[in-house]
Structure formats: C-alpha cells, structure tokens
C-alpha positions as CSV (number, residue, x, y, z in Angstrom):
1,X,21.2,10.8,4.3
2,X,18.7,11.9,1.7
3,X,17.8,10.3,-1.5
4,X,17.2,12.2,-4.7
5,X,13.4,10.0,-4.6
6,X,10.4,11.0,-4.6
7,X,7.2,8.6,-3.8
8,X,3.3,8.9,-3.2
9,X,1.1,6.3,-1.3
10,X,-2.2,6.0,-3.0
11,X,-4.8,4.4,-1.7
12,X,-5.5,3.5,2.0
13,X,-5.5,4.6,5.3
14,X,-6.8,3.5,9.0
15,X,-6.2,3.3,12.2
16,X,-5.3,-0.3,13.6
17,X,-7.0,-0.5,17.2
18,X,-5.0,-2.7,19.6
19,X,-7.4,-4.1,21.8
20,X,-5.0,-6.0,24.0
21,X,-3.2,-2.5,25.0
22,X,-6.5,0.1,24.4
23,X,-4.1,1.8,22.2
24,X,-4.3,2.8,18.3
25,X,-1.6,3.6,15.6
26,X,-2.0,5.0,12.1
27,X,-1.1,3.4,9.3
28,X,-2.2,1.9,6.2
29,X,0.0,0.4,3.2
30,X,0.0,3.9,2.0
31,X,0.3,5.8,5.3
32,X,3.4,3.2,6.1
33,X,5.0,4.0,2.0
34,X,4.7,7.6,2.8
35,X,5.9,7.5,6.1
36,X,8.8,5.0,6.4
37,X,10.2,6.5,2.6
38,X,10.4,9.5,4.3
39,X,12.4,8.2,7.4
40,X,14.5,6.6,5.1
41,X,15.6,9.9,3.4
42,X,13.3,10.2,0.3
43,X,13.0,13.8,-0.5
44,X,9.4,14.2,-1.3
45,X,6.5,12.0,0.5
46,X,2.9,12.4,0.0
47,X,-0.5,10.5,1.0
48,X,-3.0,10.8,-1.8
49,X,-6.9,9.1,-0.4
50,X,-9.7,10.1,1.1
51,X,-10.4,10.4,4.7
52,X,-13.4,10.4,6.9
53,X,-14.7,13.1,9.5
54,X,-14.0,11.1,13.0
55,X,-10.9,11.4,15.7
56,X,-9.9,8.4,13.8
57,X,-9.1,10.4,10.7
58,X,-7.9,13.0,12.5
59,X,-5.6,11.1,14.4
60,X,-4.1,10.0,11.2
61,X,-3.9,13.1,9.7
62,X,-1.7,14.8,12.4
63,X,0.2,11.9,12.3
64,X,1.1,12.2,8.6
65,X,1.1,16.4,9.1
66,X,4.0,15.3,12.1
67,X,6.2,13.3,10.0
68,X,5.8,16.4,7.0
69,X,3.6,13.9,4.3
70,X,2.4,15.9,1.8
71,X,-1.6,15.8,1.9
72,X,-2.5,18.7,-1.0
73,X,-4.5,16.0,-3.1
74,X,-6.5,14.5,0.1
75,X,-10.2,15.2,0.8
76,X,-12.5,14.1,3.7
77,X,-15.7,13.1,3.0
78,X,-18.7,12.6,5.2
79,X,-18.4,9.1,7.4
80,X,-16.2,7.1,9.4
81,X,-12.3,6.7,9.1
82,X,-10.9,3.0,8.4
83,X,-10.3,1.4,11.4
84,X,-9.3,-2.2,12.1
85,X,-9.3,-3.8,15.4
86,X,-5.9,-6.5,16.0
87,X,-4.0,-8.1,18.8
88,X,-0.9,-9.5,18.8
89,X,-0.6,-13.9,19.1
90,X,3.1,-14.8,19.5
91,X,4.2,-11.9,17.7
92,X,2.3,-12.0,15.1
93,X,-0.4,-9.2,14.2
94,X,-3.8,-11.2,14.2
95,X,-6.6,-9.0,12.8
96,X,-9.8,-9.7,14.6
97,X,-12.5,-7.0,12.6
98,X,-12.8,-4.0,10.6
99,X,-14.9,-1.6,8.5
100,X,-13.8,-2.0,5.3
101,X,-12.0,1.1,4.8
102,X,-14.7,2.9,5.9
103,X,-15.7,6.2,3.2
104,X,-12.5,4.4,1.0
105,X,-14.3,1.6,-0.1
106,X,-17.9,3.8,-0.6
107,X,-16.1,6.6,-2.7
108,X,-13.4,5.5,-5.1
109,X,-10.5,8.0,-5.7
110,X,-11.8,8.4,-9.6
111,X,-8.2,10.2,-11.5
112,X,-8.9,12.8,-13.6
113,X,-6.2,14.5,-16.0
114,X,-4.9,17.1,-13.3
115,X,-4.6,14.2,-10.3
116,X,-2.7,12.0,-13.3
117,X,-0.2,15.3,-13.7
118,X,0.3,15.6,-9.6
119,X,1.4,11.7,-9.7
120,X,3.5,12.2,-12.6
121,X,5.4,14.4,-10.6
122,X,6.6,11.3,-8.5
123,X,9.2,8.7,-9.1
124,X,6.9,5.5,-7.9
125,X,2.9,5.6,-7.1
126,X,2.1,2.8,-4.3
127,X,-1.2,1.0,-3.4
128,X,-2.7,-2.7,-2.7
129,X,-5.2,-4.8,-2.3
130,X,-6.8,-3.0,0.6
131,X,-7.0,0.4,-1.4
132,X,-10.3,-0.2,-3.9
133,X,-8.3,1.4,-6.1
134,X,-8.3,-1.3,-9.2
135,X,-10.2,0.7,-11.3
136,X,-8.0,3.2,-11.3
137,X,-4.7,1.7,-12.3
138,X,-5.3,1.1,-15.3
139,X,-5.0,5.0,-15.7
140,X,-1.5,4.8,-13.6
141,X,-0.5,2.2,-16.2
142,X,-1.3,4.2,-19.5
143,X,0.2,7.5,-17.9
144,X,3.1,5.5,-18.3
145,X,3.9,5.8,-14.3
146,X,5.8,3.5,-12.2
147,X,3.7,1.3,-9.7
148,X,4.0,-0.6,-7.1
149,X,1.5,-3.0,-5.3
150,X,0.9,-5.2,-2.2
151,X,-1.0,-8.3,-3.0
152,X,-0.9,-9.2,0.8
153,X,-1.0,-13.0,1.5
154,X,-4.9,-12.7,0.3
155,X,-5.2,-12.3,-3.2
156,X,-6.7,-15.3,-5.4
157,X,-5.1,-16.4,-8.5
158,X,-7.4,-14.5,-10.5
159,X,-6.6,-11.6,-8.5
160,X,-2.9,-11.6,-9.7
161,X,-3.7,-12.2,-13.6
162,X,-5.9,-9.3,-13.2
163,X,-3.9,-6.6,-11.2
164,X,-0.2,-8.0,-12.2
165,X,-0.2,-6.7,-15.6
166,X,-0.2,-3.1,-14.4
167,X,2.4,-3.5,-12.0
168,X,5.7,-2.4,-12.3
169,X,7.0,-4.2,-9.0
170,X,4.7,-6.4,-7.2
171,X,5.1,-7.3,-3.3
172,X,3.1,-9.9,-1.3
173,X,3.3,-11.8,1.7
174,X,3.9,-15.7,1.4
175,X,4.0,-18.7,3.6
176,X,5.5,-21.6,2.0
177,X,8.7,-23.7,1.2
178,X,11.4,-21.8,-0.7
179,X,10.2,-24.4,-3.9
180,X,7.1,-23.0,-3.5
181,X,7.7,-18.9,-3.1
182,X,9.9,-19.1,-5.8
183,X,7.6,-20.5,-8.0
184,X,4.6,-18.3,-6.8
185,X,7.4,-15.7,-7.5
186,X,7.8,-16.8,-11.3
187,X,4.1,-16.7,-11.9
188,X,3.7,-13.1,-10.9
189,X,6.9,-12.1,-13.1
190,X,5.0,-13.5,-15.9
191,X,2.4,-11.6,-15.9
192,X,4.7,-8.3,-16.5
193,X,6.2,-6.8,-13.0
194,X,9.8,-6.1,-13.3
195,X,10.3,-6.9,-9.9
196,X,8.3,-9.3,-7.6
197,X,9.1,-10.0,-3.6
198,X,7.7,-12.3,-1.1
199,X,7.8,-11.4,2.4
200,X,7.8,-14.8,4.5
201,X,7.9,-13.5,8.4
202,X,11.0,-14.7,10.3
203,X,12.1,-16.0,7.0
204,X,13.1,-12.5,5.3
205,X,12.5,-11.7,2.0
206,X,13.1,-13.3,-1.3
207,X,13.0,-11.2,-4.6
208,X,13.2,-12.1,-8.1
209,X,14.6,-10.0,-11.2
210,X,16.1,-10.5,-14.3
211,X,15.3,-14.2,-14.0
212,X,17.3,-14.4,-10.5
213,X,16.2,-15.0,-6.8
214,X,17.6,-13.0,-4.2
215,X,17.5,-13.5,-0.5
C-alpha cells in the first residue's frame, strides 16, 4: 500500500560494525527514517547529510541507492564515513566505540534558502541528537516545517529545554516506571512538541497528545 507522504532524514549516517559477527549494516536515525518510511509505503524518501570518501560511505550509499532514497541534496567531503563499532548483550545493542560521525560532526550541513525550499517540498524533516544539526533547526522551525527528533536515552535536561521548542514531535528512548515516563513525557510536551513518545524496549511505546497517554 502506498501513502500519499512524503519524508526526508536529515542529519546522520554510519555504518554500525558488528564485531561479534565481522559484519556491518548501514544505518543512522536518518538512513533508518528514510529507509523504513519507504518500506512502509511513503511515496517520496530522501537522505539529505554529508558523507565521507571511504567503503564505509559507499557502502551506505548503495544501500540507500538500493532501497530508491533520494540523495540529490547529499555531498561527500574529504574523510572518513561514521562508523560505530556494537555487539549484541542479551539482545540488546551495546555500543562499544565510534568516530563521532566522522566528516558530520567536522562540517555542519549550514541551510541556505534553496536547501530550505528542497525540504519544504516534504511533509516531515527528521534528525536527532546524533546529527550536529542543532544549529540548523532553528531555520526548519522558522520555515514553518514540520520536525521530528530523537533525543535518544542521552540527552540532559538542558538538552530538551533547548531543542524541544523547535520540535513538532519529539521521540526518545526511556527506562523507567510508567509514573516516571509519563511524567518525563509531560515535561517535553511543555516545552511545545505536539506529540512526544517514549520507546521503553520490551515495554512498547507510550505516547502522549492532546493531554492523553497512549500505549
């Protein structure tokens, strides 16, 4: 089935290195937006970042060109990919080291008028806290463009007042009693998303709009 949607990843990409099977995947918030959006019937995909010149960009690239990611507003740029290295510890994705994005983190995506015209073009704009894309949002936010954004399980309070206030619907990752998601889930609301949700593991998910929780 397809979906009249349309939705752009902007912001990371790596390659997560497997170290207890020698294997890698692509992915990324972004990449895994694009990607997974597009398995799921959106009608228009697209990964918008900078890459770096190794077989670990590569490999991501042909993995994005495979699943038909639309990649007109990507560049590479002299360096090394994002990688991170991970195993698995009773099911669980344990993350052992990694480069910091690699050329992400040392050559920030800067918006201009035409790039803020390309995203207007989508229905939602995606990144996170892995992107090093903060000080670009604020552009997102005054082009009057949807947003979405992953706070992980990572960012600090200040974080949140910071970054929440752009956000249109914020997601994060939370271990806790339901008390204590729901009121983490509160806080964020406050600060302006119309839409926040926890991820808890085996737990499933718990949203919260309009002043109501859902499970």
């Amino acid at each position: 089935m397809k979906y009249d949607v349309s939705v752009v990843g902007f912001g990371d990409n790596v390659v997560d290195i497997y170290t207890h099977e020698n294997v890698q995947y692509p992915g990324g918030n972004c990449v895994n937006l694009a990607v997974y959006a597009k398995m799921f019937g959106a009608k228009r995909c697209a990964y918008m970042g900078y890459f770096g010149i190794d077989k670990n960009a590569d490999h991501v690239i042909s993995a994005l060109r495979e699943e038909q990611i639309e990649l007109v507003k990507c560049k590479k740029i002299e360096g090394e990919n994002g990688y991170s290295r991970c195993t698995l510890e009773d099911g669980d994705r344990v993350f052992l080291d990694y480069n910091e994005g690699g050329v992400r983190s040392r050559h920030i995506y800067n918006l201009d008028e035409f790039d803020l015209e390309y995203l207007a073009e989508f229905d939602l704009v995606h990144s996170g806290n892995y992107c090093y894309m903060e000080s670009q949002l604020p552009k997102i936010k005054a082009a009057g463009l949807p947003l979405s954004f992953d706070f992980s399980d990572d960012s600090e309070p200040e974080y949140y007042e910071k970054i929440a206030p752009l956000v249109t619907y914020a997601f994060c990752s939370f271990d806790g009693t339901d008390d204590e998601v729901k009121e983490h889930l509160q806080k964020v609301a406050s600060y302006g998303p119309k839409i926040v949700c926890a991820s808890r593991g085996a737990k499933g998910c718990m949203l919260y709009a309009n002043h109501e929780f859902f499970e």
